[in-house]
DRENLUM-731717 format. One record per residue (C-alpha): z, x, y. Coordinates in steps of 0.02 Angstrom, whole numbers, plus 50000, padded with zeros to 5 digits. Layout:
BEGIN
ZXY ...
***
This chain:
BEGIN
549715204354423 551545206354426 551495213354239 550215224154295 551155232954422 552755234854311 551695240454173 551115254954316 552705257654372 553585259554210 552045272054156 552395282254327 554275283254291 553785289754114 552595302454177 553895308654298 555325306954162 554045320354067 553675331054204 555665336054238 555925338754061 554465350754068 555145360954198 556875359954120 556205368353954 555035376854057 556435385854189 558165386154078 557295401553965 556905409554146 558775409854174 559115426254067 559935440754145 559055454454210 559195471554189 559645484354338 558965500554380 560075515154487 558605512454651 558745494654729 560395486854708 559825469054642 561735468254542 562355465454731 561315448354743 561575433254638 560425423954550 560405408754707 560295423854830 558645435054809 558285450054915 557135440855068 555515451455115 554575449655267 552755448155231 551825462155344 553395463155440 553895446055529 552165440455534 552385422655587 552855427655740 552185445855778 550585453455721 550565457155529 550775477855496 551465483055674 552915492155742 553315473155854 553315463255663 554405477355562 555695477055721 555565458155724 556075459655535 557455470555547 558375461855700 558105445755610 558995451755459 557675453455316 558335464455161 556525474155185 554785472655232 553105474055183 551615482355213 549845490455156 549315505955164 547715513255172 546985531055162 545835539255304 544335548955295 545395563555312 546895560555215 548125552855320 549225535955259 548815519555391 549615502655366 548345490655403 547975475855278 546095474755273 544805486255199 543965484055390 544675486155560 543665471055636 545145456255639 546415466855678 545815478355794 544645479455938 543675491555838 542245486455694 541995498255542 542845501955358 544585509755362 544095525855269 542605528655380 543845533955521 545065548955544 546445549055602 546505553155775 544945538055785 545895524655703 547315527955808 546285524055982 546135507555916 546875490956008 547745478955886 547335463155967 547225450755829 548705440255733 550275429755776 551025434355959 549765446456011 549555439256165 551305447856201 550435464656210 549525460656363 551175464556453 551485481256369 551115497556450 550765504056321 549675495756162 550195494555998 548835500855887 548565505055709 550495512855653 550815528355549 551585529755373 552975537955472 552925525355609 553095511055457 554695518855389 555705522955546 555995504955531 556865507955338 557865522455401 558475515155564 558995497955496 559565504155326 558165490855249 556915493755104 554995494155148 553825487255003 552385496855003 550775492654948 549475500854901 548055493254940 546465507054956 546475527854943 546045540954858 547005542254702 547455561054748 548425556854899 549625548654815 550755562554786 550555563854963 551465549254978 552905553754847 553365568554936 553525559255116 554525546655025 555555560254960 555695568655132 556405553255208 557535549955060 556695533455030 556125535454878 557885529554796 557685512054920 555595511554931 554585498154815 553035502354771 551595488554725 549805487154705 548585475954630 547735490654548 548295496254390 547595515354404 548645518554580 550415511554486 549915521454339 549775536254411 551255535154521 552295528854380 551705548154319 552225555254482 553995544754487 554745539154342 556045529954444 555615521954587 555525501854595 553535497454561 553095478054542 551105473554469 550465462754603 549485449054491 549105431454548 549115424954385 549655436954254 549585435354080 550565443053934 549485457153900 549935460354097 551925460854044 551765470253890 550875484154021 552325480754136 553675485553990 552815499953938 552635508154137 554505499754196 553695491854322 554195471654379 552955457854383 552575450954578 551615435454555 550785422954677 552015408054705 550795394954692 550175400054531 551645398154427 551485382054335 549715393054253 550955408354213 552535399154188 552485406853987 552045423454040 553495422754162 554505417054021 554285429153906 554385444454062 556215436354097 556505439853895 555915455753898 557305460154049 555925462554158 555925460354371 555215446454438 554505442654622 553295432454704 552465428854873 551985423354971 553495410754983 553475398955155 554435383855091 556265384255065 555995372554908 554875383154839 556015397254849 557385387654760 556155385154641 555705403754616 557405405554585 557665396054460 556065404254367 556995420054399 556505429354571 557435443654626 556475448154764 555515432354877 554115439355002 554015428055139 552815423555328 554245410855389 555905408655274 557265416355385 558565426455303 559805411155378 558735398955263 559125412755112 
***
């Protein structure tokens, strides 16, 4: 028996011995430097400290996509926050998550079934801290494109903007607000879909843009290299795309990932070459 259980012990230190190698080989390529463009000042932030992005504002602790979760972000410290945008039946820019109302809201129905002036009579009652509202005179509802970025210009903080849903016309729309507010120097724009980043890559040849991929593959970088746009890939995910991440850090591309609740973790993205860490918890004092 004894033999037995060195035998299994000496076979577990050997398949831990091979594992740390692996990410050794595996992280040391990740290391490269990156390139720098003239918008978001990533040259400012070493390689151990990566620009810290609240996920939907500071969602662990306010409700995800409100005016309470981007202030929570800013007096907490974050270098920006993030948040999803939608398009109405009439045109207008809403930051709500979901393609639905119904777990945010007190309302039920799609997102670009309502204008305006409908969405906006809507409750947000759902999400971390909501329960706070109850004591508010007045009640935070669905918030603005504008509403969003007062946040950016008060605090002097990017916003990461996705683009989750809209019609592909509006998004010059959107260019020229940024433009306005003379964000679009400090904005990042991302998206899952490759037709909205194409065709505001067409619209803005400069502005930061990250592909939002959970797993994404060469063929995804190559894309990225051609349009100058950064890779933003989900955290958990990276020992699947560990090569492809490889071989984006070679070809001086960005890198980011979410959605990052574990200081380990983070270190970890780090070392496989983050710049930019989305985040529901981390605290810019656990940076």
């Amino acid at each position: 028996m004894k033999n037995k259980a060195k035998s299994g012990t000496k076979k577990s230190y050997i398949f831990f011995a091979v594992i740390i190698i692996s990410l050794i080989l595996i992280i040391v390529p990740c290391r490269v430097a990156s390139t720098v463009s003239d918008g978001l000042s990533f040259s400012a932030h070493s390689a151990s400290k990566p620009l810290l992005v609240a996920h939907r504002g500071f969602s662990s602790i306010k409700p995800e996509n409100t005016g309470p979760a981007f202030y929570a972000a800013a007096e907490a410290g974050f270098d920006g926050y993030e948040f999803d945008l939608h398009t109405t039946k009439d045109g207008e820019w809403v930051v709500i998550h979901d393609d639905t109302v119904d777990r945010m809201t007190d309302g039920t129905g799609n997102v670009e079934d309502f204008t305006l002036e409908e969405i906006r009579s809507l409750y947000v009652d759902g999400g971390k801290g909501n329960e706070d509202f109850e004591y508010l005179a007045e009640k935070p509802g669905v918030p603005t494109l504008g509403e969003a970025l007062s946040y950016a210009e008060e605090y002097d903080i990017f916003p990461v903007i996705e683009i989750k849903k809209c019609d592909i016309k509006y998004l010059a729309d959107l260019k020229a607000f940024l433009d306005e507010k003379g964000l679009s120097q400090k904005a990042v724009i991302i998206s899952f879909t490759k037709e909205y980043m194409e065709a505001y890559r067409a619209l803005d040849k400069n502005i930061e843009m990250f592909y939002l991929s959970h797993n994404p593959s060469k063929e995804d970088i190559d894309w990225c290299r051609e349009n100058n746009f950064g890779i933003n890939f989900n955290h958990k995910n990276y020992y699947k795309c560990a090569s492809a991440i490889a071989y984006a850090r070679e070809q001086g591309i960005k890198i980011a990932v979410w959605t990052v609740d574990n200081v380990i973790y983070k270190d970890i993205m780090v070392l496989f070459g983050a710049e930019i860490i989305t985040t529901n918890k981390i605290t810019p004092a656990e940076k």
